[in-house]
N, C-alpha and C positions, 0 to 999 in steps of 0.2 A: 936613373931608374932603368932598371934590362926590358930590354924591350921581349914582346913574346915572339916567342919562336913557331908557334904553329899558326902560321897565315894563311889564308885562301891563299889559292895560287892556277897558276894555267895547266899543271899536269892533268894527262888526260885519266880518268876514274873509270874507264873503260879499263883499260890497259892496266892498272892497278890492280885492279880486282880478277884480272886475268892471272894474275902472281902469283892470286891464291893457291898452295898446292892441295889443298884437302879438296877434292873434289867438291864434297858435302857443304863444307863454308864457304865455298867457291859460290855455287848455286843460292845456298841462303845470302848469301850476301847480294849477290843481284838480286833475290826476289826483296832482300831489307831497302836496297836500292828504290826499287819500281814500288814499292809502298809508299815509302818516304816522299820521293816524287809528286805521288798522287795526292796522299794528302797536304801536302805542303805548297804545291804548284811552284813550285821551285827545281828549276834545273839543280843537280847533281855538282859538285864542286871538291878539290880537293883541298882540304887543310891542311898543312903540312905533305909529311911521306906516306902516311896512313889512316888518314882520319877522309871519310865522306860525307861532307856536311850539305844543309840545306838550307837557304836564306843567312839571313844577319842580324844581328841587333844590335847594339851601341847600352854599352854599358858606361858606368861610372864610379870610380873610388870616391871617397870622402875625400881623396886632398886635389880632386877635381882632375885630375886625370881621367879617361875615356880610351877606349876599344873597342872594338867589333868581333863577336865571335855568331859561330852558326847557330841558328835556331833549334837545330836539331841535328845527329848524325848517328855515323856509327864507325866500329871497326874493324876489322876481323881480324882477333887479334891469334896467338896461336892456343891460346887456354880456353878461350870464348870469344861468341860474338858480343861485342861492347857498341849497347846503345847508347846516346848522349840523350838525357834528361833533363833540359836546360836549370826545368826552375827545383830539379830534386823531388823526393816522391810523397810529402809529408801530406799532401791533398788527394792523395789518390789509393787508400787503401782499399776500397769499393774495388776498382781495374784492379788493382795488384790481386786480391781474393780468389779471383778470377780467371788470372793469366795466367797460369801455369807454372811450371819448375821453371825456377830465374833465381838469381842470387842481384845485392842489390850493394851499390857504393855511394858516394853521394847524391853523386848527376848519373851515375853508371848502373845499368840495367847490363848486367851478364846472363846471357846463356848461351849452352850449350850446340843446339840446332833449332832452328824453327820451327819443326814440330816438338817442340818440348813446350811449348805456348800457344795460346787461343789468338789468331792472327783476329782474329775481329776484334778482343780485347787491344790489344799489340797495337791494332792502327788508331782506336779511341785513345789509348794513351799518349800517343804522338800527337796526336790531333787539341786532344786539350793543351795539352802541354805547350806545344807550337801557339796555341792560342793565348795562353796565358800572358808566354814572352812578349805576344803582338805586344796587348795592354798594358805590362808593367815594363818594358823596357823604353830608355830615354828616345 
């Protein structure tokens, strides 16, 4: 079976995020950073080359295999900033009503700048969501 290619790792998320050339995603993205942080109480980590994840959880396939992916993250990517949604948005149309211009993918919460969204909204979604993974992950 292939193993996954996007692991936590030692690169520094500081320095990463310094990359960013859009000034603008530059900035949202540390402020996506110091949110994520705050609500999650989890130091900043890198996934791979360009993912910022937060905490862990230990997943499992049906044929008993196990992984660990972040609880939450995100990534600036060059189209949008891409939030990671762990458990996907099907519980949360209440927060989505509410938060603003976003486009949405499974697990993937796109947009544009952070003022394109209700940052209070924005950190309740995180927040539940983070929570959810606590409870239903192995």
């Amino acid at each position: 079976m292939a193993e996954l290619k996007t692991k936590k790792n030692e690169e520094s998320v500081e320095a990463f995020l310094d990359t960013v050339e859009n000034e603008k995603k530059r900035t949202d993205s540390f402020a996506i950073m110091n949110l994520m942080q705050e609500v999650t109480g989890e130091e900043p980590a890198m996934w791979g080359d360009s993912i910022v994840g937060f905490g862990s959880y230990t997943y499992k396939y049906a044929s008993g295999r196990t992984g660990d992916w972040m609880l939450t993250g995100f990534s600036p990517r060059k189209q949008n900033l891409t939030l990671y949604i762990m458990p996907g948005f099907e519980q949360y149309d209440d927060l989505l009503s509410r938060l603003g211009k976003y486009k949405l993918g499974k697990s993937c919460l796109y947009i544009k700048k952070l003022e394109d969204v209700d940052q209070d909204v924005l950190r309740e979604l995180v927040k539940q969501s983070v929570e959810y993974m606590k409870k239903t992950s192995i």
